[in-house]
C-alpha positions in Angstrom: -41.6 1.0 -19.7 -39.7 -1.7 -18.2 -36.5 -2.7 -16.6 -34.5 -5.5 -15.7 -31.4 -4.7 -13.1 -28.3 -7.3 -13.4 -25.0 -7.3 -11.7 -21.7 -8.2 -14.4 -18.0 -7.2 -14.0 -18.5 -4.6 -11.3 -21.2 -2.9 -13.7 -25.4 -3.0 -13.3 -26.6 -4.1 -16.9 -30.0 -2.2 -17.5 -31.6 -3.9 -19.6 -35.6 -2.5 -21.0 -36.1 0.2 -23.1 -35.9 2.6 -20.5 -32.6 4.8 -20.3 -31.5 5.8 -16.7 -28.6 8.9 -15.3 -25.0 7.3 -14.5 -25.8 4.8 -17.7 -24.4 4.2 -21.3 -25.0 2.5 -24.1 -22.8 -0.6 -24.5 -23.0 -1.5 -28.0 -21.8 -4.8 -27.4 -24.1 -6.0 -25.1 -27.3 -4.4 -26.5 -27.8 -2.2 -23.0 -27.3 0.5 -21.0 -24.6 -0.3 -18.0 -22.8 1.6 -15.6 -20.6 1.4 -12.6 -22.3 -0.9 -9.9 -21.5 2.5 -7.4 -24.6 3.7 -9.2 -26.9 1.0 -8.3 -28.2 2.6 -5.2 -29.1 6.3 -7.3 -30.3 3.7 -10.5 -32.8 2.7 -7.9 -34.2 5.5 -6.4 -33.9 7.0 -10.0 -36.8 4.2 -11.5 -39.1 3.9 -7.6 -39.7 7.9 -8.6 -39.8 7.8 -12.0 -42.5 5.0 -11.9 -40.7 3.0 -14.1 -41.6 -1.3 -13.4 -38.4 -3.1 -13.2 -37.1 -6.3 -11.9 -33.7 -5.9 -9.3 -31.3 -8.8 -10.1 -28.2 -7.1 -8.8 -28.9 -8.2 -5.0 -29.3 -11.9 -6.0 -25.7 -13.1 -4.8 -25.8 -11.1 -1.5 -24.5 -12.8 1.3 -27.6 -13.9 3.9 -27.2 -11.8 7.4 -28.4 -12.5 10.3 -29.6 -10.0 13.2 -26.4 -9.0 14.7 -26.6 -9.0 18.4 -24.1 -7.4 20.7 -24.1 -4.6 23.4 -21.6 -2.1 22.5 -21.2 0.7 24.8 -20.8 4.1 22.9 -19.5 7.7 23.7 -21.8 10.6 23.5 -19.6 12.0 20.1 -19.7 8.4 19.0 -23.4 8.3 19.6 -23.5 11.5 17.2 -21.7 10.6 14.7 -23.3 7.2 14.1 -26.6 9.6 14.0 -25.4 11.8 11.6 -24.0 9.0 9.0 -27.9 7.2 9.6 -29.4 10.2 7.8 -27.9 8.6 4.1 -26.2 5.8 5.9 -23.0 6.8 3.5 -20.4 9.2 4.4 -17.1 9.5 6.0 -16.4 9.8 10.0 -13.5 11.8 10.9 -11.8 11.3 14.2 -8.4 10.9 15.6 -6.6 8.0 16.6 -7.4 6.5 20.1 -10.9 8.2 19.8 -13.1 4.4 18.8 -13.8 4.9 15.1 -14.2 0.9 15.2 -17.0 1.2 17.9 -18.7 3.4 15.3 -18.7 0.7 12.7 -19.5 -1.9 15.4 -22.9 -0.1 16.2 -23.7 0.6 12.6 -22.6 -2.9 11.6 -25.2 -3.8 14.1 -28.1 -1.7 13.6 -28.2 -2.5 9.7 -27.7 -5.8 10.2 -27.1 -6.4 6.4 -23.9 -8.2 4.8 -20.6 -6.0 5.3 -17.5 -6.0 3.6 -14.4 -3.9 5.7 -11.6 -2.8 4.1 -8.4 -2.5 5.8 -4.9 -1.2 4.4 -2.7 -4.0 6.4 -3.1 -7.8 8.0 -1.8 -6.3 11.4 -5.1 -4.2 11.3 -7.3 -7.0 9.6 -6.4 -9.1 12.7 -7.2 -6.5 15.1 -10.7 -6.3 13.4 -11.8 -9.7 13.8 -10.4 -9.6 17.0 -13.4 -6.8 17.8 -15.6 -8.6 15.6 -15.7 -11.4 17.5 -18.7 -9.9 19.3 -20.9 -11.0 16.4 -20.0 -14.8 16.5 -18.9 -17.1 14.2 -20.7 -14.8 11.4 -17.0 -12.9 10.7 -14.4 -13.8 8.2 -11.5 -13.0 5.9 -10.9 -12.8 2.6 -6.5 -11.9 2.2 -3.7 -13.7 0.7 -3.8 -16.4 3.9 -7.8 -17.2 3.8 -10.2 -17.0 1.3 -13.5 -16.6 3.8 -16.9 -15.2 2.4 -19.1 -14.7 5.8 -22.1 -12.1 6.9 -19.0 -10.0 8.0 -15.9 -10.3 6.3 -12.8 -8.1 6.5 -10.2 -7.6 3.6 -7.4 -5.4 2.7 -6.9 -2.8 0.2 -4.7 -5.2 -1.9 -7.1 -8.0 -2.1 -10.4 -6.0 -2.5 -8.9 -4.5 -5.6 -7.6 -7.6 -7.1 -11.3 -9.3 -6.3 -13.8 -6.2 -7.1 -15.6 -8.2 -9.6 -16.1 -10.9 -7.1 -16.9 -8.9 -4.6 -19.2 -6.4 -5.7 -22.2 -8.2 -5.8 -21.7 -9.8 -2.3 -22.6 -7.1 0.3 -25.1 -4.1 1.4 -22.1 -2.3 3.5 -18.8 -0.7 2.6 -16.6 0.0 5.3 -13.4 1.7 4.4 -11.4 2.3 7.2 -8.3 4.7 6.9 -10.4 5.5 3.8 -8.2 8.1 2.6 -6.6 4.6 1.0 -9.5 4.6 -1.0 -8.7 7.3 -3.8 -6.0 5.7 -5.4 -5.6 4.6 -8.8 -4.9 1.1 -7.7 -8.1 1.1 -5.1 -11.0 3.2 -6.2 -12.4 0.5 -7.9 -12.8 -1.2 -4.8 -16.3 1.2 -4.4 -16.6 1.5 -8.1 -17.3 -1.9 -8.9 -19.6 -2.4 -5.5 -23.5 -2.3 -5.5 -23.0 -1.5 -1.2 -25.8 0.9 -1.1 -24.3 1.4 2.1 -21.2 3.0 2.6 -18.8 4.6 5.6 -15.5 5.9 5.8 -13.5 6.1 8.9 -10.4 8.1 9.0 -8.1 10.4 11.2 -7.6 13.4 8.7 -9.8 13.1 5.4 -7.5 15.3 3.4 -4.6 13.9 1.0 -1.7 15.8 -0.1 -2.3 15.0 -3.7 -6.2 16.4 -3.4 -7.3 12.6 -4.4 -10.2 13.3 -1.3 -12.3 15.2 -3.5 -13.4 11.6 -4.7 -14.4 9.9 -1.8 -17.8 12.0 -2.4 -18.5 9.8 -5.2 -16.7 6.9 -4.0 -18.0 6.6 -0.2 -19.6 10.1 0.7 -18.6 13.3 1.9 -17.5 14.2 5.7 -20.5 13.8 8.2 -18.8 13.8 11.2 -15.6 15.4 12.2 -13.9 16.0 15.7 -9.9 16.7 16.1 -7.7 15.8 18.9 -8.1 19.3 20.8 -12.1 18.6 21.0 -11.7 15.5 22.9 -8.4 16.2 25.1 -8.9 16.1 28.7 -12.3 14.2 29.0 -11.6 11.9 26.3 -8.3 12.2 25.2 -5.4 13.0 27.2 -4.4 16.7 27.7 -1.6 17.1 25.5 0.9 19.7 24.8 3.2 19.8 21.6 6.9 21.4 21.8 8.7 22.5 19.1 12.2 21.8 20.2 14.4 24.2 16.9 18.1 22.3 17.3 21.2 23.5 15.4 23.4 21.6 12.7 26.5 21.7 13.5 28.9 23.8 11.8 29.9 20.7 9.2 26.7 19.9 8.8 25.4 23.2 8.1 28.2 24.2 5.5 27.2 20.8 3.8 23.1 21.1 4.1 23.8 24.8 2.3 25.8 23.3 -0.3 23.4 20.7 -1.3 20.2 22.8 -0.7 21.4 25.5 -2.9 22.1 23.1 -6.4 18.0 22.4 -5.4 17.4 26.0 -5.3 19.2 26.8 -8.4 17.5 24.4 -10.2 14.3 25.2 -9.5 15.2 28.9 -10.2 16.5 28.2 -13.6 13.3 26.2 -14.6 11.1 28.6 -12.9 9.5 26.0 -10.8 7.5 27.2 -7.3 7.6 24.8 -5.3 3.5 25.1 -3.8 2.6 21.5 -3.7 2.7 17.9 -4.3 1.9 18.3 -8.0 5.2 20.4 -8.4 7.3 18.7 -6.7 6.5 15.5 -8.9 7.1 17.6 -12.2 10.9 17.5 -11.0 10.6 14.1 -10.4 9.4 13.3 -13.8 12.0 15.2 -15.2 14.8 13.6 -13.7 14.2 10.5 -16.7 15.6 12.7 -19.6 17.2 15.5 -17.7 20.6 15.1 -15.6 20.5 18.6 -14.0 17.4 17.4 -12.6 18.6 14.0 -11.1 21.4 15.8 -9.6 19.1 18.6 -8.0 16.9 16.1 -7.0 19.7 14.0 -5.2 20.8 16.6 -3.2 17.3 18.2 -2.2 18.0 14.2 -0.9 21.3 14.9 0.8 20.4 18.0 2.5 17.0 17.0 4.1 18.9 13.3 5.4 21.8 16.0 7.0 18.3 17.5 8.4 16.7 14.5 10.0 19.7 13.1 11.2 22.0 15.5 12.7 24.4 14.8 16.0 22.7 17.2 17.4 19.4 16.1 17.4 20.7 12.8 19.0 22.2 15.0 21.5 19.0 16.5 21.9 17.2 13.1 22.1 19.1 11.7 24.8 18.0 14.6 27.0 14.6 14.0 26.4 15.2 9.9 27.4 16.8 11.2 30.9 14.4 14.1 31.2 11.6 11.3 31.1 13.0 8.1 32.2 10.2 7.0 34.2 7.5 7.8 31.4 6.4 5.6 28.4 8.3 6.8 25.4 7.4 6.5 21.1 10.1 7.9 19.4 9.6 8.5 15.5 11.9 8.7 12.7 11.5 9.5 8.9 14.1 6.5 7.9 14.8 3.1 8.9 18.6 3.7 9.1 18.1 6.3 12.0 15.6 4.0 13.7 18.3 1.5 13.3 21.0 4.2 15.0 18.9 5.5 18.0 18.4 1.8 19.0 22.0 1.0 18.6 23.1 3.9 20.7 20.3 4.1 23.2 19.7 0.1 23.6 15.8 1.0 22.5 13.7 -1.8 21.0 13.1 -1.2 17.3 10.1 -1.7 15.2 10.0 -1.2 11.4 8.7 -2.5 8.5 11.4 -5.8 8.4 10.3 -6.5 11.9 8.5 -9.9 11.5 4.9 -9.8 13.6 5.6 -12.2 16.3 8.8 -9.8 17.2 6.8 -7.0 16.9 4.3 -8.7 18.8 6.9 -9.4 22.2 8.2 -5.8 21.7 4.6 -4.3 22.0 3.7 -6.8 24.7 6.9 -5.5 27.1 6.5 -1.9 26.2 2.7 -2.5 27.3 4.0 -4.0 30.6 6.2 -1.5 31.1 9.6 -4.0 30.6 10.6 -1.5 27.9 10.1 2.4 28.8 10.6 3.5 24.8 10.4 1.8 21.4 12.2 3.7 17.8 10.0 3.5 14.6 9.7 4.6 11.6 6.2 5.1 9.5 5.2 1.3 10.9 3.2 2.2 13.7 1.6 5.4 11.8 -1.4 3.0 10.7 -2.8 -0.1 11.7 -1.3 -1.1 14.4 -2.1 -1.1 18.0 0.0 0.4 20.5 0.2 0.3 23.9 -0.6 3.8 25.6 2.8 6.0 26.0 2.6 9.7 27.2 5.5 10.7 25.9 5.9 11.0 21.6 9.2 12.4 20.0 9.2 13.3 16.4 12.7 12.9 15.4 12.1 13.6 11.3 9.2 13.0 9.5 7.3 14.0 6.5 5.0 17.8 5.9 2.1 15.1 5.9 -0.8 16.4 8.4 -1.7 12.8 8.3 1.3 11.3 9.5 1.4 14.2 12.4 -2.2 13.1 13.9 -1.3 9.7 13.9 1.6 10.0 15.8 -0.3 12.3 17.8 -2.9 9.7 18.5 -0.5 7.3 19.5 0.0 9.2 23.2 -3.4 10.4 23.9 -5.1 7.1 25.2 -3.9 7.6 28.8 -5.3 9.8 31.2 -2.2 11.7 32.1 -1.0 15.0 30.0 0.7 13.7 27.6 3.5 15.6 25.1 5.3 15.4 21.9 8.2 16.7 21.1 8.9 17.9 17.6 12.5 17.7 17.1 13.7 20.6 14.2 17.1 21.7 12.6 17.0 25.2 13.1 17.5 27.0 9.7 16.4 24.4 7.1 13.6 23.2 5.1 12.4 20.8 8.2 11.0 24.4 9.7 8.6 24.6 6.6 7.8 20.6 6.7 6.9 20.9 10.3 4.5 23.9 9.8 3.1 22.1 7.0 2.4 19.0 8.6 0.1 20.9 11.7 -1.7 23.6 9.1 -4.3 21.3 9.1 -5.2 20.0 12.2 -5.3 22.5 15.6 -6.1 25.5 16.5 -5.9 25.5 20.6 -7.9 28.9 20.6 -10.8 26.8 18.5 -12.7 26.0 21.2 -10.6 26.7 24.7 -9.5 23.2 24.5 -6.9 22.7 27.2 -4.0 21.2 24.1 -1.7 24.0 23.3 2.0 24.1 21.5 5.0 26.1 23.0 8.0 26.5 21.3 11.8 25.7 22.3 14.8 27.6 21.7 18.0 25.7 22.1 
C-alpha cells in the first residue's frame, strides 16, 4: 500500500489505495480527505501501520530559523511549559498578570518551527509583537492593516477565519491565546482547517457559559496546566481580598425593579421554563420573534436588572469607596457604557470604552500608569487584551454571572506587590445576588490550599 498526503481547502487529500481514521470518501475528487486538524493523527496513523506514503501537506510551510532569545521564566511557568512538551498540544490555564505570553515565548523558542498566534483584538496583536520583538525581524502580521507572512506571525480571530484556507498550510504551531475564542461557530475553523501539529491554548478560565470548551480537545487539546489566582497570591500575585459590598435600592427603585421582575417571573412560570443555564435563557430569546408576551417579559427582565446595576445608591456607595482610597490606584467596572459615561461625569474619572479611539486610550493608560489619574471607569474594554497599568484597588459596579469576566477583572489588580482588593458592589434583594454568586462558583476556594486571598462580606 501506498499514500500520497496533499494539503487543499483546509483538508489533507489522501490519495493511494489505502483508507486512514478521520477520512472520507470524496466522490468528487476520487479520494479519501479530511479536516487538515487530522494531519498530525493521519501521520502517526500510516508511521505504525507501515503503510509507504509521500507527505505533501508540509510543502508551503514557512522556513524558521533557530529562534534565539533568553527569556527568564517562573518556576510554575517552567512547569507548565513541561507539561504541554509531553504532546506539545494542550491548553495552559492561568490568570491574568501571571505571564501566559512568557510561556509561548519559551515554547515558541524551543520548537523553533513556523508559528501562527491568534489573538481576539489589534490592541492585543500590538502588544504581541511588541514581546516578539525578542526574535528579530522574523515576526509579522497578518490583520486588516498588514498582510505579513513571517517565521512568527500574529493574527486575530477575525482574520484567521476569513484566511483558514490560506493559512492552514503555512505553519507547525497554533497558538490561540484567550482560546476560549476558539469554539465558536465563526472561529473553529481556524484549527480545523490547520495542519499545526503543534498546538497551545492560553487562557484565564477555560470554561464557557455555553459548554462550547468541550471542543477545544479536538480543536487545540485539553487543560495541561492550570493554576488560579489564590495559588499564586502573595509570592506571585498580590494578596488580594474580595468584598461583597450588598447595597439597597431605594424605595422607588425597589417598587419598580419588583414590578418589572415579576412580568419575567410570570412568564417563565406560565411557560414552565427553569431558568438553569445559558441554553434556557436563549429559548426565551428565540421566542420573542413570534411571541409578544415573550418580548415584553424579556424587556423588563431588561428594565429590572439596568434599575440593578445602576441604582443611586450604589453611586452613593461608590463615592465612599473613591474617598476611602484616594491615595490608591483605582479600576472601576461597569456592565454598560451609559454608567461608565455617568460615574465619569459625576466623579471627573477618565473613561475608557469601546468608542474610545486607541491613541486616547493610549494617554489615559499612560497618566493612570504615572499616577496623573488615581482611577479610570470601563466597561467590558479592558476585560481582554489590553494592558493595564497595575492598580490595587478594583470595583465591580455591575457586570455579568460570567466567571470569566470576574478573573479578568480580578487579574487586572494583582500585578503589584501590595494587598490588593475588589469590591463587588450588589443591590441587595435582586437577581444581581444570584449573578454575583454565579460569576465566582468557578474560580476560588480560599480554604483550597491556605492561600492567603479570602472574601468577606459587607452589610450596608
Amino acid at each position: 500500500m501506498f499514500a500520497r498526503l496533499r494539503y487543499e481547502r483546509g483538508t489533507v487529500r489522501i490519495e493511494g489505495n489505502v483508507h486512514v481514521p478521520h477520512a472520507v470518501w470524496d466522490g468528487r475528487s476520487g479520494c479519501y480527505r479530511a479536516l487538515a486538524l487530522k494531519y498530525r493523527d493521519i501521520v502517526e496513523y500510516l508511521k505504525r501501520s507501515g503503510v509507504e506514503f509521500e507527505d505533501r501537506v508540509t510543502e508551503n510551510v514557512i522556513p524558521a530559523p533557530v529562534f534565539e532569545a533568553k527569556i527568564e521564566l517562573r518556576d510554575y511557568q517552567r512547569k507548565a511549559i513541561e507539561r504541554w512538551m509531553v504532546d506539545r498540544r494542550g491548553v495552559v490555564v492561568l490568570p491574568t498578570g501571571a505571564g501566559k505570553t512568557h510561556v509561548a515565548l519559551e515554547i515558541i523558542r524551543t520548537l523553533s518551527v513556523s508559528t501562527l498566534i491568534v489573538v481576539p483584538t489589534l490592541a492585543l496583536l500590538d502588544q504581541w509583537k511588541e514581546k516578539l520583538s525578542i526574535f528579530g525581524d522574523y515576526v509579522g502580521e497578518f490583520s486588516g492593516r498588514r498582510k505579513e507572512l513571517r517565521p512568527i506571525t500574529v493574527t486575530t480571530y477575525d482574520s484567521a477565519h476569513i484566511n483558514a484556507e490560506l493559512l492552514g498550510d503555512k505553519f507547525l504551531l497554533l497558538i490561540a491565546d484567550e482560546c476560549h475564542h476558539l469554539p465558536a461557530e465563526s472561529y473553529r475553523q481556524i484549527a480545523e482547517m490547520s495542519i499545526a501539529p503543534y498546538r497551545l491554548g492560553l487562557t484565564a478560565v477555560y470554561e464557557r457559559e455555553d459548554g462550547l470548551h468541550d471542543l477545544l480537545p479536538e480543536l487545540i487539546g485539553g487543560i495541561v496546566f492550570e493554576m488560579r489566582p489564590d495559588e499564586l497570591a502573595g509570592r506571585y500575585l498580590a494578596e488580594y481580598e474580595v468584598r461583597k459590598v450588598f447595597v439597597p435600592l431605594s424605595e422607588e427603585e425597589k417598587r419598580k425593579y419588583e414590578e418589572r421582575a415579576k412580568i419575567f417571573k410570570d412568564f417563565i412560570v406560565s411557560k414552565g421554563i427553569r431558568i438553569e443555564n445559558v441554553e434556557d435563557f436563549k429559548r426565551i430569546v428565540m421566542m420573542t420573534g413570534f411571541d409578544e408576551k415573550a418580548y415584553e417579559a424579556l424587556k423588563s427582565w431588561e428594565e429590572a436588572r439596568k434599575i440593578a446595576f445602576n441604582s443611586k445608591n450604589k453611586l452613593k456607595k461608590l463615592k465612599e469607596l473613591l474617598e476611602k482610597h484616594k491615595n490608591d490606584k483605582i479600576i472601576i467596572f461597569t456592565r454598560h457604557n451609559d454608567l461608565v459615561y455617568a460615574i465619569s461625569r459625576l466623579f471627573l474619572i477618565p473613561a475608557i470604552t469601546h468608542k474610545t479611539d486607541r491613541r486616547e486610550r493610549e494617554i489615559i493608560l499612560k497618566k493612570f500608569k504615572e499616577g496623573v489619574f488615581r482611577a479610570i471607569v470601563s466597561s467590558q474594554v479592558l476585560d481582554e487584551g489590553i494592558d493595564v497599568p497595575d492598580a490595587n484597588v478594583g470595583i465591580i459596579v455591575s457586570g455579568t454571572g460570567s466567571s470569566r469576566e470576574f478573573v479578568q477583572r480580578l487579574g487586572r489588580i494583582l500585578r503589584p506587590k501590595e494587598k490588593a482588593i475588589l469590591y463587588e458592589l450588589i443591590s441587595k434583594e435582586t437577581g444581581e445576588v444570584k449573578v454575583a454568586r454565579r460569576r465566582k462558583r468557578l474560580c476560588y476556594d480560599s480554604k483550597r490550599n491556605g492561600s492567603k486571598a479570602h472574601q468577606t462580606d459587607q452589610e450596608r
